[in-house]
N, CA and C of each residue as an Amber inpcrd file, in Angstrom:
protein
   564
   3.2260000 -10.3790000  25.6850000   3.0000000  -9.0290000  25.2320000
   1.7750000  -8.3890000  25.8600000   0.8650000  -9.5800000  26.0860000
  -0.8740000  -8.4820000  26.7250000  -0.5690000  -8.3380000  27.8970000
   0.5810000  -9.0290000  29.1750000   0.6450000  -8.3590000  29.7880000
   1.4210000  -7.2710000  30.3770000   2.5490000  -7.1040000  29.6190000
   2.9930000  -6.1980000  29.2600000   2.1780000  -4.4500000  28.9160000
   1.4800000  -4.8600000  27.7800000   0.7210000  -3.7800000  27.5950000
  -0.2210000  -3.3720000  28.7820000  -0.3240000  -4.0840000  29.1310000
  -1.7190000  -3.9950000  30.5470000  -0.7670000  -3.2000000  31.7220000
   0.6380000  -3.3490000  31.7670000   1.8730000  -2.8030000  32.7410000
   2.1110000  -1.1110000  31.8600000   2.0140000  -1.2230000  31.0360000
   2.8560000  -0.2220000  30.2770000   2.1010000   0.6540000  29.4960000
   1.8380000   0.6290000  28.4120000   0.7250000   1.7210000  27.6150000
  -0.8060000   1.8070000  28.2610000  -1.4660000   0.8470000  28.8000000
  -2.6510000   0.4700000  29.0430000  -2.7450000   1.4190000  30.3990000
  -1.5700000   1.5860000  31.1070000  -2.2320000   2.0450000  32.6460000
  -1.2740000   3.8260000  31.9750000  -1.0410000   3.9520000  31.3820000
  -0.6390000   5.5370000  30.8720000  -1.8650000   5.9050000  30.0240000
  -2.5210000   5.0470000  30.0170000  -3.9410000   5.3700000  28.8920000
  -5.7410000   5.3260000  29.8840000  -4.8370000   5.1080000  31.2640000
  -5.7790000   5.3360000  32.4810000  -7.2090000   6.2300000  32.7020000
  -6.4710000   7.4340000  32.3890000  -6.9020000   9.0770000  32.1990000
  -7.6010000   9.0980000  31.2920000  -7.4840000   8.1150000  29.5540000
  -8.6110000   8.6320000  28.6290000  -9.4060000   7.6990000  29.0870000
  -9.0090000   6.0240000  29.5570000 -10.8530000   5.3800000  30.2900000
 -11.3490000   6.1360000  30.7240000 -10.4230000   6.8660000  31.9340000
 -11.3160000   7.3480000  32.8440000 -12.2100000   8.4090000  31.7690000
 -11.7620000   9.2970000  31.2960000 -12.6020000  10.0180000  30.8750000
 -14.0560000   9.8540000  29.9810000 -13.3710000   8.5400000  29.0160000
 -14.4730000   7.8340000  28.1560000 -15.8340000   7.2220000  29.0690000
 -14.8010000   6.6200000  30.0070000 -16.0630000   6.3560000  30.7530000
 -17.0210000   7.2520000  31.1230000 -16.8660000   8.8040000  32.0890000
 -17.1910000   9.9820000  32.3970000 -17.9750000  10.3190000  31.1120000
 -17.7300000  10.6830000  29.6840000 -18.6570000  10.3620000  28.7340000
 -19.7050000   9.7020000  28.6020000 -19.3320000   7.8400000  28.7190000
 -19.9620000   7.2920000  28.8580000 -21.6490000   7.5380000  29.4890000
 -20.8410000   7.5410000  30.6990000 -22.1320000   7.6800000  32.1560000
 -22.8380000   8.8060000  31.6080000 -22.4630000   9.9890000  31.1180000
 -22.8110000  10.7860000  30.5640000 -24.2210000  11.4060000  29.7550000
 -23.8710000   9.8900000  28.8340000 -24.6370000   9.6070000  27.3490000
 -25.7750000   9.2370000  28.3310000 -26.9220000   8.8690000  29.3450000
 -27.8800000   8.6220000  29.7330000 -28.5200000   7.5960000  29.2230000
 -27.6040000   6.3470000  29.0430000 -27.6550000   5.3680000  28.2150000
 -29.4270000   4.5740000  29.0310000 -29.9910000   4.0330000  28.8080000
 -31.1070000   3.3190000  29.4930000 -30.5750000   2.3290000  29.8930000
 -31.3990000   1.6950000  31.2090000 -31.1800000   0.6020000  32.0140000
 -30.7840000  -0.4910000  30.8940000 -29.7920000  -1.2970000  31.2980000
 -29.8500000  -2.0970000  30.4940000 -29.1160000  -2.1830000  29.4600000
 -29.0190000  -1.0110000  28.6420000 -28.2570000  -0.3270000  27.4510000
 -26.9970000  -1.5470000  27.0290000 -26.9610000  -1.9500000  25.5190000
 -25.6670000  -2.9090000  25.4600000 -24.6780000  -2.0530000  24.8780000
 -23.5330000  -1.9410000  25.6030000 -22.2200000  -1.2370000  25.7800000
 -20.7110000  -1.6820000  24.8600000 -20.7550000  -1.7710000  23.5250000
 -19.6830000  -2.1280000  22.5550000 -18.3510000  -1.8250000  22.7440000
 -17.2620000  -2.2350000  23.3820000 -16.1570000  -2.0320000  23.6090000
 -15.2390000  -2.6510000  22.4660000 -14.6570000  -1.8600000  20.9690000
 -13.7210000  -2.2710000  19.8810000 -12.6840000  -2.0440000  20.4840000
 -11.7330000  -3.4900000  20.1850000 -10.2710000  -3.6270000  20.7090000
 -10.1780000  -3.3330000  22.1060000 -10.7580000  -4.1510000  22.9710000
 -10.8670000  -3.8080000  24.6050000  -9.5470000  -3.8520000  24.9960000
  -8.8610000  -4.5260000  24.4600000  -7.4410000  -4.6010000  25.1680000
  -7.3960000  -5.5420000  26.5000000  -6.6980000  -4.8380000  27.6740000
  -6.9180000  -5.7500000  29.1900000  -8.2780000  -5.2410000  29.6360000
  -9.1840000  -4.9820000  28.9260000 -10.8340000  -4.7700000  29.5920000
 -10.8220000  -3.6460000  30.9800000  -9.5720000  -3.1430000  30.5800000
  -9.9470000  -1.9750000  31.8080000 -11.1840000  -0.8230000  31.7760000
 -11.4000000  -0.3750000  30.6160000 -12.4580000   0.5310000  29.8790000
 -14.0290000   0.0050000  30.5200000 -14.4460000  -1.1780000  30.1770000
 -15.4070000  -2.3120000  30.3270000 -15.2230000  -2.1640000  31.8900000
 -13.9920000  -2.4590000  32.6660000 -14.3610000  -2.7440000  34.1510000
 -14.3680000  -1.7230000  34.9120000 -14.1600000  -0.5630000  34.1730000
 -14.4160000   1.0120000  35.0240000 -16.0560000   1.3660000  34.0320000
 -16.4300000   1.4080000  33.5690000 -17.8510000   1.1860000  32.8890000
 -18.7130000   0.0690000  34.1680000 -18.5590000  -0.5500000  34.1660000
 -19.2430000  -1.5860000  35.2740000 -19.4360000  -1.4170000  36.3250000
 -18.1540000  -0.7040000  37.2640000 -18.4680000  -0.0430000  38.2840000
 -19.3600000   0.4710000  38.5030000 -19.0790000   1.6400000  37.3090000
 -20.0100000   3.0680000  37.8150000 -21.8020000   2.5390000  36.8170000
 -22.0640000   1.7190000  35.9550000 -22.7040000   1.6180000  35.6480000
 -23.2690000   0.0160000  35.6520000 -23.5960000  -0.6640000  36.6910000
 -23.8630000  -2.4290000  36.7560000 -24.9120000  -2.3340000  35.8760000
 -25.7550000  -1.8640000  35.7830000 -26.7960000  -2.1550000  35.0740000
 -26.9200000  -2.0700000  33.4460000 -25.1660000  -2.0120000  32.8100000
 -25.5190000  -1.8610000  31.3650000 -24.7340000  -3.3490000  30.7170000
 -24.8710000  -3.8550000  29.6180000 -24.8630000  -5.1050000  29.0930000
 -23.2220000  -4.5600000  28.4910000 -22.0490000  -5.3440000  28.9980000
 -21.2040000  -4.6020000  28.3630000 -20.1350000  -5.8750000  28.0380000
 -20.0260000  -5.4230000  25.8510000 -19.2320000  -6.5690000  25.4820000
 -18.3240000  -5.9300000  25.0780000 -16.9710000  -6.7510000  25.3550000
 -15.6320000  -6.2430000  24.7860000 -14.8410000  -7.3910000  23.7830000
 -14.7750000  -7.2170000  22.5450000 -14.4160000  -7.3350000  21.2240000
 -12.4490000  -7.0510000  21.2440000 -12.2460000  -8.3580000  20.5550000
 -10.2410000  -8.1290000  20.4260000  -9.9420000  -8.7320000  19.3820000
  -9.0580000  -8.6560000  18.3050000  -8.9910000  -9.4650000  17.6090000
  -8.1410000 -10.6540000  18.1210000  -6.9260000 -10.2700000  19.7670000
  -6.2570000 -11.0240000  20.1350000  -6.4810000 -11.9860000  21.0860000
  -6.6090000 -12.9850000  21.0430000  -6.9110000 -13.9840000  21.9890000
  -5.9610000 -13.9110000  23.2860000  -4.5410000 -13.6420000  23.3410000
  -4.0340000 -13.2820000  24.7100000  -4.3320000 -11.7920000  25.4540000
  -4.9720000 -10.5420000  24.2850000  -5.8730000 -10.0760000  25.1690000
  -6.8200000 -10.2980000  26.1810000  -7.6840000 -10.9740000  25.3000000
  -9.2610000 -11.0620000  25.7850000  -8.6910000 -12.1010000  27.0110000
  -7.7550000 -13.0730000  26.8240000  -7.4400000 -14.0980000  28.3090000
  -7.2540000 -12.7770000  29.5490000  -6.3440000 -12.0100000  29.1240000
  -5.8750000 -11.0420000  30.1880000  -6.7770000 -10.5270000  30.5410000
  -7.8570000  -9.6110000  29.7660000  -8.9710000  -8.9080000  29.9510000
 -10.0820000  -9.8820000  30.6850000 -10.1290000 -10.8310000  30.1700000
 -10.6470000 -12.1950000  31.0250000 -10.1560000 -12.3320000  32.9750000
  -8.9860000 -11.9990000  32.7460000  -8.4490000 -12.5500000  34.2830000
  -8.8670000 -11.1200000  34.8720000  -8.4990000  -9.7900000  34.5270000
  -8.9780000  -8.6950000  34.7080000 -10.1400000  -8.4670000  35.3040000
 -11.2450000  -8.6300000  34.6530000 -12.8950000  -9.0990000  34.6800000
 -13.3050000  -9.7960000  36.1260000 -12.4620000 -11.2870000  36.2020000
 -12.7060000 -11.9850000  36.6910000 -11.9410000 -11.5930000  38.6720000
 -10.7200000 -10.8110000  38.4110000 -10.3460000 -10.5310000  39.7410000
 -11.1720000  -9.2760000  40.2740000 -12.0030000  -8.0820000  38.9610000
 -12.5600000  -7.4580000  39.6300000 -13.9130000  -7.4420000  40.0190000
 -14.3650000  -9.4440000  39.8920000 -15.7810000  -9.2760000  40.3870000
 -16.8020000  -9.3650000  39.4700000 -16.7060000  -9.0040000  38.3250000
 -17.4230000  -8.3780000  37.3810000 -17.9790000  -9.3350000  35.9950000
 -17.0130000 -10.6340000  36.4360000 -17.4320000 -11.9150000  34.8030000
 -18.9060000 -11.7180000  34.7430000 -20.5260000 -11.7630000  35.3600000
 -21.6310000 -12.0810000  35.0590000 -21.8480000 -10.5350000  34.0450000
 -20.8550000  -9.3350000  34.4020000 -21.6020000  -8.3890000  33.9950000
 -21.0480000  -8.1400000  32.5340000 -19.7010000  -8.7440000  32.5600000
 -18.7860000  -8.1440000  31.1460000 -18.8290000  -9.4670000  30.3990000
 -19.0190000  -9.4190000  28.9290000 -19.1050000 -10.4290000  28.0570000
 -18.1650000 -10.3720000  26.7040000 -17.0250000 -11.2040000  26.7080000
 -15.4810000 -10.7950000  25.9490000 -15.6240000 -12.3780000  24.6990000
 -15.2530000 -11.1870000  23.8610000 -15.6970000 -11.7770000  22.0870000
 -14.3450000 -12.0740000  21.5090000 -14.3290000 -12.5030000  21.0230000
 -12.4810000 -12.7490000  19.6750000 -13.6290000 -12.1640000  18.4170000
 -13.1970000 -10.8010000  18.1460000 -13.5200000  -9.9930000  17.1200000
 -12.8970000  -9.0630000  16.5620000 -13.1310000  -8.2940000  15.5300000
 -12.0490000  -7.2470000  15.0760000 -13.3470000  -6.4030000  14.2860000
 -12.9260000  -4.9600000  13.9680000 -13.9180000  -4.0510000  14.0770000
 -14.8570000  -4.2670000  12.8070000 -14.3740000  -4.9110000  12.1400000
 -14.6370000  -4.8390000  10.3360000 -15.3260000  -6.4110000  10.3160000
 -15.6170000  -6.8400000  11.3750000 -16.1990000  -8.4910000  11.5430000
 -16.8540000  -8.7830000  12.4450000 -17.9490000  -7.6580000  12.9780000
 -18.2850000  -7.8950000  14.7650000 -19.1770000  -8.5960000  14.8520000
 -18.8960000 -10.0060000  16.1440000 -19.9460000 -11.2810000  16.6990000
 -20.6230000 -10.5400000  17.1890000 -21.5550000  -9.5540000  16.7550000
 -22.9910000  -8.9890000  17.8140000 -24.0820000  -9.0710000  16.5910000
 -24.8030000  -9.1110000  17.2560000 -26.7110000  -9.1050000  16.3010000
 -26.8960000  -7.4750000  16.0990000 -27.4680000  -7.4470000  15.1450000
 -27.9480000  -5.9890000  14.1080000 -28.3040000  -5.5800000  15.0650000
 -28.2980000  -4.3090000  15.1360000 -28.9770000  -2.9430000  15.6600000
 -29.5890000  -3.6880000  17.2270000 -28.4870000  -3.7790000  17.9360000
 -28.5480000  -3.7640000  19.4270000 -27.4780000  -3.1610000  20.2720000
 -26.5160000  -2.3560000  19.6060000 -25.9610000  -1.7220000  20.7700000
 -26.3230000  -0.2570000  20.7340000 -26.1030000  -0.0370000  21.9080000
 -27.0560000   1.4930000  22.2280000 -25.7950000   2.3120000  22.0280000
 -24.3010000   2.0300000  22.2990000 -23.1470000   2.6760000  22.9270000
 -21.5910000   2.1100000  21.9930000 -20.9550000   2.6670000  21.0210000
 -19.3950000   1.6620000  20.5720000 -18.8220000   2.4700000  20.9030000
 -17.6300000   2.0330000  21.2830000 -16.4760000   2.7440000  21.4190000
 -15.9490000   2.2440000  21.4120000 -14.8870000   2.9110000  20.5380000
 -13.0720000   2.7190000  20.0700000 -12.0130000   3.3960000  20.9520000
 -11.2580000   2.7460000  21.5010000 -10.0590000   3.8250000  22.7020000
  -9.3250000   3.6000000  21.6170000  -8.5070000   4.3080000  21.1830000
  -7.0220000   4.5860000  20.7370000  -6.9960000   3.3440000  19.6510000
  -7.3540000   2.4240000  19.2400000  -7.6640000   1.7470000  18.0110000
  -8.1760000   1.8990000  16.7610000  -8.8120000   2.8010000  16.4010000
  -9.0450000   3.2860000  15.0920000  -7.9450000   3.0470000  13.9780000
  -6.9520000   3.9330000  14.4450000  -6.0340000   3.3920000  14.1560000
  -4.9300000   2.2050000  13.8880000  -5.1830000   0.9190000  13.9870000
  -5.2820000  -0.1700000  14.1870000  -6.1010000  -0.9950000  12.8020000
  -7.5320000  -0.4540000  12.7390000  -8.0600000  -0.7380000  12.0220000
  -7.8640000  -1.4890000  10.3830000  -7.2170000  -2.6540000  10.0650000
  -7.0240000  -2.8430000   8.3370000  -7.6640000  -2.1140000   7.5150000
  -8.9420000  -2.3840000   7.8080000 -10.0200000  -1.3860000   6.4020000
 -11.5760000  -0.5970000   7.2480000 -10.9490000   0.6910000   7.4570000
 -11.6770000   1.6800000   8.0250000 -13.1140000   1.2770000   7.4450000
 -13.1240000   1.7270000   6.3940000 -14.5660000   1.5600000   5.3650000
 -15.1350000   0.5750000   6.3940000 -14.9510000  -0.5100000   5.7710000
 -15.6320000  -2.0760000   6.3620000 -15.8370000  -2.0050000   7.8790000
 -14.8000000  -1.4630000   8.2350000 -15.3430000  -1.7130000   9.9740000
 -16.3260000  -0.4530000  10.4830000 -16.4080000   0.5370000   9.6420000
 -17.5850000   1.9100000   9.9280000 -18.6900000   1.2950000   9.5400000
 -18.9280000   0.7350000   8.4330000 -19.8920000   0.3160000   7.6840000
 -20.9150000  -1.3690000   8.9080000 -19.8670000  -1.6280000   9.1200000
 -19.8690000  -3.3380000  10.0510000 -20.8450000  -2.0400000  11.6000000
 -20.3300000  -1.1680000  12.0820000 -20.5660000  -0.3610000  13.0190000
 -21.9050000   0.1320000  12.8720000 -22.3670000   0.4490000  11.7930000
 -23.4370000   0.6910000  11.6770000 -24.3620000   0.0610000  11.5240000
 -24.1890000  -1.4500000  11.0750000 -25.1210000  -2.6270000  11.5040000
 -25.1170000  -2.8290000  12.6140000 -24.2510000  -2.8290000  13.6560000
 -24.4160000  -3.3120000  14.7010000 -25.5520000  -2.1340000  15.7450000
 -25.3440000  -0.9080000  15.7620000 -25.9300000   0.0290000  16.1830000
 -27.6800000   0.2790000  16.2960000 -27.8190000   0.2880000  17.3760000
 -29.4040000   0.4770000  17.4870000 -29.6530000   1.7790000  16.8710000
 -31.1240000   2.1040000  16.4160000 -31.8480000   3.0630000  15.4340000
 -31.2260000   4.6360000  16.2880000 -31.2770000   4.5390000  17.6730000
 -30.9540000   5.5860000  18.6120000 -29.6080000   5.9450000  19.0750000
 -28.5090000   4.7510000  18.6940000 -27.1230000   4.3300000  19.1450000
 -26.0480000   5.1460000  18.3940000 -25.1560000   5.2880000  19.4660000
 -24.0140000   6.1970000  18.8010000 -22.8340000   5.6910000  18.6980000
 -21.4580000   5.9260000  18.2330000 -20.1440000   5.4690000  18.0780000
 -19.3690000   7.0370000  18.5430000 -18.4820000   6.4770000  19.7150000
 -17.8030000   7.2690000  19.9090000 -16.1640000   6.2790000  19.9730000
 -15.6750000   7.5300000  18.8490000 -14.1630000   7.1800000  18.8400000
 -13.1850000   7.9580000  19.3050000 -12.0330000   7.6170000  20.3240000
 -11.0990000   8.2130000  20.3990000  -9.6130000   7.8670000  19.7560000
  -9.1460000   8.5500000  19.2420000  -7.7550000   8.2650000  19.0990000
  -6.6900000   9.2560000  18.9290000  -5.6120000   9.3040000  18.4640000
  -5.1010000  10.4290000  18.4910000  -5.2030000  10.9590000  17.5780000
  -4.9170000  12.6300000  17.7700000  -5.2090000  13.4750000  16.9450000
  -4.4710000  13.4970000  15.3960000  -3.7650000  12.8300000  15.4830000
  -2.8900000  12.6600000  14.1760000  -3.5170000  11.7720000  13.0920000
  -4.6400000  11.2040000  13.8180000  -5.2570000  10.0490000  12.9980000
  -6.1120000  10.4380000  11.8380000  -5.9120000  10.0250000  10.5480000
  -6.8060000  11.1160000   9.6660000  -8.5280000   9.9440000  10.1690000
  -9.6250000  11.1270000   9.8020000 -10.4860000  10.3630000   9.9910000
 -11.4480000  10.7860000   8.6370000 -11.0930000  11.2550000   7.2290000
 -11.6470000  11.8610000   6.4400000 -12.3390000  10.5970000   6.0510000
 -12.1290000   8.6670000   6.3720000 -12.7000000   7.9220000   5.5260000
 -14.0930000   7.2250000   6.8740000 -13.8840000   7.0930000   8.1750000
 -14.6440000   7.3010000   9.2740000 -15.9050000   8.1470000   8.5790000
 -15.6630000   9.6400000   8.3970000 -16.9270000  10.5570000   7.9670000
 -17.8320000   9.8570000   6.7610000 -16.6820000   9.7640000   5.4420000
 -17.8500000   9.5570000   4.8490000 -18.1280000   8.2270000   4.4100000
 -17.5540000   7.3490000   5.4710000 -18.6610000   6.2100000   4.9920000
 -19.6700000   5.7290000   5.7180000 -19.5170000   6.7190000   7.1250000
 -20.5890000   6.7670000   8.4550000 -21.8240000   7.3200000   7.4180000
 -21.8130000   8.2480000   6.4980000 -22.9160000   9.0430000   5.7530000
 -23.4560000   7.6850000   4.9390000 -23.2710000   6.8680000   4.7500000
 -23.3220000   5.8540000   4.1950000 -24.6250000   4.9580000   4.8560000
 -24.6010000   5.1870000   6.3640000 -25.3340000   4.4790000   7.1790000
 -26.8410000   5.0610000   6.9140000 -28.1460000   4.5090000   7.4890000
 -29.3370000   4.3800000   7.3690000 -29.9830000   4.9770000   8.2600000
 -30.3410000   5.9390000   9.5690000 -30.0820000   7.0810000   8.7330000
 -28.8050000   7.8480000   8.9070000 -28.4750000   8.5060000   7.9730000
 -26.8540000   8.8830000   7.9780000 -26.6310000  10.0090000   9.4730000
 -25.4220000   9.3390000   9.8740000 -25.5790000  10.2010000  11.1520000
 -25.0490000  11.5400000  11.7960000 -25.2780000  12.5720000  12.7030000
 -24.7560000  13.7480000  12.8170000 -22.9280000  13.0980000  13.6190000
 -22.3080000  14.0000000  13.2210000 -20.8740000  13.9400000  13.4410000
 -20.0050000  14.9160000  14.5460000 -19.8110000  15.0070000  15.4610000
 -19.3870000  16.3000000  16.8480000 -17.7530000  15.6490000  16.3940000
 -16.9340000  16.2890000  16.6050000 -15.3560000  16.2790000  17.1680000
 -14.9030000  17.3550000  17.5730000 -14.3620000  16.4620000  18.7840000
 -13.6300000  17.1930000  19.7490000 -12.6080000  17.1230000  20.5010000
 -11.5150000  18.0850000  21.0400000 -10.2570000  17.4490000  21.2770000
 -10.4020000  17.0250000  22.3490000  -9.3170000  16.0640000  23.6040000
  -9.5370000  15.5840000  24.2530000  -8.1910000  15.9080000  25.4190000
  -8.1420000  16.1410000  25.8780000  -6.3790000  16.1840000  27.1180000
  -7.5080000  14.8800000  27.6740000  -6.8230000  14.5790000  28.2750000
  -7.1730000  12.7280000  28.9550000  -6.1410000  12.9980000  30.5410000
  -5.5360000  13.6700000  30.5570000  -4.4090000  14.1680000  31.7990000
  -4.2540000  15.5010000  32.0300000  -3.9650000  15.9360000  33.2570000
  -3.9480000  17.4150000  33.4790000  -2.6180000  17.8640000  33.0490000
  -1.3430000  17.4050000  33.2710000  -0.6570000  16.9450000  32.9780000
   0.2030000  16.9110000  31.5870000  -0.6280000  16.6090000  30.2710000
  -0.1110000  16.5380000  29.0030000  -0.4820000  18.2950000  28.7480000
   0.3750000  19.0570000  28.0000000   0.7390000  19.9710000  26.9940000
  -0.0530000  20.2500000  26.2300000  -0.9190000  19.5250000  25.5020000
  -1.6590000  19.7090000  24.3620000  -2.9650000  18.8110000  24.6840000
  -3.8640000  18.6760000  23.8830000  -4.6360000  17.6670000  23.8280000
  -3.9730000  16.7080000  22.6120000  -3.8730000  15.5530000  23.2710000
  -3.2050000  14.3780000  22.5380000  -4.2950000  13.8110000  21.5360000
  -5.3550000  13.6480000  22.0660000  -6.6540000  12.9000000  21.4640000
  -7.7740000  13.7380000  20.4300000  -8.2950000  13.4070000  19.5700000
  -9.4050000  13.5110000  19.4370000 -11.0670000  12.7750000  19.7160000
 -12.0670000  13.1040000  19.5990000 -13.1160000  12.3020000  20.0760000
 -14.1370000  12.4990000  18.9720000 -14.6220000  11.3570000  18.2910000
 -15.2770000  11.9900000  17.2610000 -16.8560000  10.7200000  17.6950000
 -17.7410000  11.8390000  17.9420000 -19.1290000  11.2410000  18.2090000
 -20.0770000  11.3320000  17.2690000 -20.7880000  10.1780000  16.3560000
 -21.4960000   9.7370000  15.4020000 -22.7390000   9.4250000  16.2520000
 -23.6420000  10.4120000  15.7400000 -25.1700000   9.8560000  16.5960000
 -26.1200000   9.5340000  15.4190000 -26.7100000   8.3320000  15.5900000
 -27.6900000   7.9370000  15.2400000 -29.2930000   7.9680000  15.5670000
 -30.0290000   8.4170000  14.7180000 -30.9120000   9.6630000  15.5010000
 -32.3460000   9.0490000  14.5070000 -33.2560000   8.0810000  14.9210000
 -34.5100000   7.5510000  14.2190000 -34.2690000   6.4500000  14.3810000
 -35.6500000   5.8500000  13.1640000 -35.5890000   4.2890000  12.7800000
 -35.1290000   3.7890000  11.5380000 -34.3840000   2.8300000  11.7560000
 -33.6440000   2.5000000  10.8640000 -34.8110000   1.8000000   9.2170000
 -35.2180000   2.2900000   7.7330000 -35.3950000   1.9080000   7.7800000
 -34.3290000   1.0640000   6.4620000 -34.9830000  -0.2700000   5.9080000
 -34.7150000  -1.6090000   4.9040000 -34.5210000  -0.3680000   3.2970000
């Protein structure tokens, strides 16, 4: 099935990496910056991030183990294993240390999610005092429980959404993008 998906939805979902990434680079992340990839899938997101940015610490999180192998072989044919670092995780349970990623992002998984709450809440531990969460998914996705349990966080954070076309191509904008910035020091 992962490689399948990596043939089929994953390379029609090309256009929003690309763009997330373009975000990404965007955000003026600092040298170094550690780069949270939820539900990496085949690590394409992570290995177009790497390209354009070698110098940022970038881990990608799956709950599926024949993902992360694929995303693994992925990684590994494009050069890139010392720079990308691939977890067996799920959003509501993340193997990272408190308040060290500068950067999360969700592609098209939000949706996916068992218990929104828990994995917003899990997101905001993981997040540095300055660090943001940017989610995409589609626009159909309600995100009324995302908002307020992000308000929940320490200090509670400002909220942007915005639609997204990901292709020149699609009719509508398919996506939304909803960016949570975290803005001070966190405190106890």
């Amino acid at each position: 099935g992962a490689r399948n998906y990596d043939r089929g939805p994953a390379r029609l979902l090309r256009p929003l990496y690309r763009q997330v990434a373009d975000d990404l680079v965007s955000e003026n992340l600092p040298p170094g910056a550690v780069v949270l990839d939820i539900g990496t899938g085949p690590g394409r997101l992570l290995i177009e991030l790497a390209r354009r940015r070698p110098d940022l610490q970038l881990i990608g999180i799956d709950p599926s183990r024949h993902m992360l192998a694929l995303a693994q072989q992925n990684v590994d044919d494009a050069g890139l294993a010392s720079t990308v670092s691939l977890r067996l995780g799920e959003a509501a349970v993340l193997p990272v240390d408190d308040g060290i990623v500068h950067a999360a992002v969700s592609t098209v998984t939000m949706h996916h999610w068992p218990d929104v709450a828990a994995s917003v809440t899990e997101l905001g531990r993981v997040l540095h005092p300055d660090g943001h969460l940017l989610v995409y998914d589609f626009r159909f996705v309600p995100s009324a429980l995302l908002a307020q349990t992000a308000r929940n966080w320490n200090p509670p954070p400002t909220l942007q959404r915005s639609s997204v076309r990901a292709a020149s191509w699609l009719p509508i904008p398919v996506f939304t993008k909803y960016r949570l910035t975290r803005r001070g020091s966190v405190k106890p």
